[in-house]
Backbone as JSON Lines, residues from 0, in Angstrom:
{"i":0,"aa":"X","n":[-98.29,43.34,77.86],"ca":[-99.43,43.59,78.69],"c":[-100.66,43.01,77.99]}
{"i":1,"aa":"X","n":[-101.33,42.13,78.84],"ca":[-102.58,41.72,78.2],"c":[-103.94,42.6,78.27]}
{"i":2,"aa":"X","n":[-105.0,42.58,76.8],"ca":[-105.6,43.37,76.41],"c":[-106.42,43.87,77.48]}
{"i":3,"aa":"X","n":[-106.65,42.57,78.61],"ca":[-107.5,43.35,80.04],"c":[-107.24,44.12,80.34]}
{"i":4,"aa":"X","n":[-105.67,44.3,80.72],"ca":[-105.09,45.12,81.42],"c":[-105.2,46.74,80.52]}
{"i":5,"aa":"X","n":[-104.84,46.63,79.21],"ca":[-105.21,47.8,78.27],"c":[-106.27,48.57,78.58]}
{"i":6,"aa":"X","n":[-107.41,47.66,78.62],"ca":[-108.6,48.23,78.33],"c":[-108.44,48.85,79.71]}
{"i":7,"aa":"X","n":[-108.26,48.63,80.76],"ca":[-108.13,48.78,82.12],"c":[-107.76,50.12,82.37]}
{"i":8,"aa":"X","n":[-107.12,50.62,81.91],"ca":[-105.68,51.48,81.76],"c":[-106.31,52.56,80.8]}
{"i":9,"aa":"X","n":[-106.77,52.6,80.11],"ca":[-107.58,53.54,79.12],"c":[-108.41,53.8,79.94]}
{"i":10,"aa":"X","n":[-109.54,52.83,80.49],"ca":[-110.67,53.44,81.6],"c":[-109.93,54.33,82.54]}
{"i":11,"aa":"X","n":[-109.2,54.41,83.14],"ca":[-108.71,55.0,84.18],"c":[-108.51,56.52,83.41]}
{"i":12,"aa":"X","n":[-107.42,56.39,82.13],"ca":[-107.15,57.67,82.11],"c":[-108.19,58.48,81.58]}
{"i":13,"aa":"X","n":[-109.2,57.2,80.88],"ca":[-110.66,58.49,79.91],"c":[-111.28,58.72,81.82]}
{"i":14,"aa":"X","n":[-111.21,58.41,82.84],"ca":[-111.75,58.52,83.93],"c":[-111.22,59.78,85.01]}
{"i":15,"aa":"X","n":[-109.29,60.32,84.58],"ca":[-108.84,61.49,84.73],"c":[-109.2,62.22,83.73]}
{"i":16,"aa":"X","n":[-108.99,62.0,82.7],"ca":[-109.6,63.33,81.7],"c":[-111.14,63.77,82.07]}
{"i":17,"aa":"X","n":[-112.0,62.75,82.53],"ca":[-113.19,63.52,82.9],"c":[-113.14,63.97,84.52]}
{"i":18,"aa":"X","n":[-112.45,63.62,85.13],"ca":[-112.13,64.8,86.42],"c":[-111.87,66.21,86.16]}
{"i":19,"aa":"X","n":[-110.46,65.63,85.5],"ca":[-110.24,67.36,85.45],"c":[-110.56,68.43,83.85]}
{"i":20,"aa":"X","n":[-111.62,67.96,83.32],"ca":[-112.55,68.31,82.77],"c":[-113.54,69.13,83.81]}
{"i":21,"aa":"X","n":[-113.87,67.83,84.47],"ca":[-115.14,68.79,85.34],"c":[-114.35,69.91,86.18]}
{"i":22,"aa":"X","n":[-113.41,69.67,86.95],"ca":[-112.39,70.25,87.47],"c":[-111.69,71.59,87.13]}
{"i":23,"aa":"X","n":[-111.61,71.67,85.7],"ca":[-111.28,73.02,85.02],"c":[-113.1,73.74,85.31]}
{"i":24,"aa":"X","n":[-114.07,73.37,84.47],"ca":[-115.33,74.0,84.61],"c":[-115.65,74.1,85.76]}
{"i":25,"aa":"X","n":[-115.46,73.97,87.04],"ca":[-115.45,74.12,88.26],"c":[-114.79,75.68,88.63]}
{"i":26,"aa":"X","n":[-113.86,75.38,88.66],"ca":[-112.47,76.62,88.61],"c":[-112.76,77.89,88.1]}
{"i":27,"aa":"X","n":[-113.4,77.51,87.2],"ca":[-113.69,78.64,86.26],"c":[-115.13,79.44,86.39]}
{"i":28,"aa":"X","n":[-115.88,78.76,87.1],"ca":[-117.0,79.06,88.2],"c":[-117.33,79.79,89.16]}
{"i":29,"aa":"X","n":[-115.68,79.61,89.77],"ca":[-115.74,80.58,91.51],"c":[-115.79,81.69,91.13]}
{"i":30,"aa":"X","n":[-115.86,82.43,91.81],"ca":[-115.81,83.96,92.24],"c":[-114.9,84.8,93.11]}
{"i":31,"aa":"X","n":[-114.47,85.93,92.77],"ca":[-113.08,86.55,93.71],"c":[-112.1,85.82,93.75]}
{"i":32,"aa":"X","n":[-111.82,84.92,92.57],"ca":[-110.33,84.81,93.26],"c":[-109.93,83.99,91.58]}
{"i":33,"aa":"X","n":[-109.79,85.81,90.99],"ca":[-109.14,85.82,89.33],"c":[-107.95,84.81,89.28]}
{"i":34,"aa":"X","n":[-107.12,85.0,90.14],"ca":[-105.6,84.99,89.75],"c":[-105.44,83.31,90.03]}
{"i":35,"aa":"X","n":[-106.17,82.69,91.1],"ca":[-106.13,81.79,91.38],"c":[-106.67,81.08,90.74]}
{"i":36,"aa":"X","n":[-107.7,81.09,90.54],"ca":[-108.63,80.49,88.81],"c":[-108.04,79.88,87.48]}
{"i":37,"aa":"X","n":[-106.98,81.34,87.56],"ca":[-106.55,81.42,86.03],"c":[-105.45,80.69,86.24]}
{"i":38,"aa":"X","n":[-104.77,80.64,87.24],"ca":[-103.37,79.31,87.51],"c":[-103.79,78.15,87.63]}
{"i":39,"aa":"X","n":[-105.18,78.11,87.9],"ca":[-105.79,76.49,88.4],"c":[-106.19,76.07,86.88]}
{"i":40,"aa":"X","n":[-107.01,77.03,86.45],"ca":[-107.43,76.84,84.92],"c":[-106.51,76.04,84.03]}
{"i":41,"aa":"X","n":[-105.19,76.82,84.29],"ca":[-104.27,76.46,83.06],"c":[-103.46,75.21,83.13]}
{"i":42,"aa":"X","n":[-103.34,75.47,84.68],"ca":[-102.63,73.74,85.28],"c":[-103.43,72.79,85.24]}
{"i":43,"aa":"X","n":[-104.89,72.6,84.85],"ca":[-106.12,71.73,84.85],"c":[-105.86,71.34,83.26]}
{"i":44,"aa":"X","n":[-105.95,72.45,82.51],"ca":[-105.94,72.1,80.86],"c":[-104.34,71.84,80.31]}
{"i":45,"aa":"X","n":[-103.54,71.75,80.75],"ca":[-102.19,71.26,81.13],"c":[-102.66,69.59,81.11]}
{"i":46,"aa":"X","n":[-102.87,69.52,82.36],"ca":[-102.82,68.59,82.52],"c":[-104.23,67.74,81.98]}
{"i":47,"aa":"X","n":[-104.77,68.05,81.56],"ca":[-106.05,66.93,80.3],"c":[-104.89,67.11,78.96]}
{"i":48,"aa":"X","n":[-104.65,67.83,78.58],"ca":[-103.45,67.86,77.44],"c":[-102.7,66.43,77.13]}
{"i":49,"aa":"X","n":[-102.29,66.45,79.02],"ca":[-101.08,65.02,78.86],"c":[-101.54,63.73,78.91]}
{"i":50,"aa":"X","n":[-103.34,64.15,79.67],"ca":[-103.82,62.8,80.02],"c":[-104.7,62.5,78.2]}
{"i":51,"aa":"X","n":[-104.88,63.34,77.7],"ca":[-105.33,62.88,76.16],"c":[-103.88,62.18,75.51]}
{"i":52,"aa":"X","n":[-103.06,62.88,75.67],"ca":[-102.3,62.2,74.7],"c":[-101.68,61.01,75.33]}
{"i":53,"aa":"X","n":[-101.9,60.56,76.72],"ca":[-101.37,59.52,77.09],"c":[-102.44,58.37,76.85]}
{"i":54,"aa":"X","n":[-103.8,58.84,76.51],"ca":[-104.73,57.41,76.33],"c":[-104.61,57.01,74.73]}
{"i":55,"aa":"X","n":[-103.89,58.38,74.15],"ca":[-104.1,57.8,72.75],"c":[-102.62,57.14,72.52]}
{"i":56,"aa":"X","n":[-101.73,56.98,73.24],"ca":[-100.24,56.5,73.28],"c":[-100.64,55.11,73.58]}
{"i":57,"aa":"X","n":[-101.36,54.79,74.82],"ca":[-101.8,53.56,75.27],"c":[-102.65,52.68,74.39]}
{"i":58,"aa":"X","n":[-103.66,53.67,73.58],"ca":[-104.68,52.71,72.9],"c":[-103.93,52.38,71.05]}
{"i":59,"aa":"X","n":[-102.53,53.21,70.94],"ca":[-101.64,52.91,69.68],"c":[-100.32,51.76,70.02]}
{"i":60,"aa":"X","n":[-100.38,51.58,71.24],"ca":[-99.08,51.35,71.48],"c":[-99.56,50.05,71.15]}
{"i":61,"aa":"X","n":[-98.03,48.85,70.69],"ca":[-98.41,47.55,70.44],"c":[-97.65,47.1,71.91]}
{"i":62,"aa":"X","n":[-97.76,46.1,72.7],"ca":[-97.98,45.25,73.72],"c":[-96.56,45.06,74.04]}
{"i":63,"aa":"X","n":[-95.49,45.17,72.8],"ca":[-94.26,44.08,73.21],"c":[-93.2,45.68,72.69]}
{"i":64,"aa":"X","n":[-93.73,46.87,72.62],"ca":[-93.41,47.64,72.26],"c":[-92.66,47.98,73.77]}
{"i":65,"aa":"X","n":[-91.22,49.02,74.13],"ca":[-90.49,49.5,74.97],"c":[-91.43,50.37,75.87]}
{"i":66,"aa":"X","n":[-91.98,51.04,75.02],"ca":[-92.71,52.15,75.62],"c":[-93.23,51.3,76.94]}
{"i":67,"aa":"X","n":[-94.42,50.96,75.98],"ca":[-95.43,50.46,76.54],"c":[-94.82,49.38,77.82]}
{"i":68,"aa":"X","n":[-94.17,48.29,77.72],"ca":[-93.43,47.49,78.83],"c":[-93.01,49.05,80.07]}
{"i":69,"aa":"X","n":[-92.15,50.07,79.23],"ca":[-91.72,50.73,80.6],"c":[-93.34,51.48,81.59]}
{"i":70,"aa":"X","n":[-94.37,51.81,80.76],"ca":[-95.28,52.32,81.08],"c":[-95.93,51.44,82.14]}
{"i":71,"aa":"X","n":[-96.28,49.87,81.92],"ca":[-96.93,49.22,83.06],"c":[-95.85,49.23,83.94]}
């Protein structure tokens, strides 16, 4: 994968991690509705969890590496 495409690909996911960033602090905002919050909460920080460790997989990975080929 060429480095455009890298850099490309990192924007996107630093661009989900700040969704559901804002997305958890959102959630956690409403009012009356504990239970629902706290499942949205956890499935929000869940999922920034996977999207951090997938930009730092992308921005380590070398180009001609398996991973990375199955990933694009």
């Amino acid at each position: 994968m060429d480095p455009v495409t890298v850099v490309g690909l990192v924007a996107t996911i630093v661009q989900l991690i700040d969704a559901t960033t804002k997305a958890i602090k959102y959630v956690n905002d409403v009012k009356d509705a504990p239970k629902d919050r706290a499942r949205l909460a956890r499935e929000g920080s869940s999922l920034l969890a996977l999207f951090v460790d997938l930009r730092y997989r992308v921005e380590e990975a070398d180009s001609t590496s398996p991973w990375f080929t199955g990933v694009h």
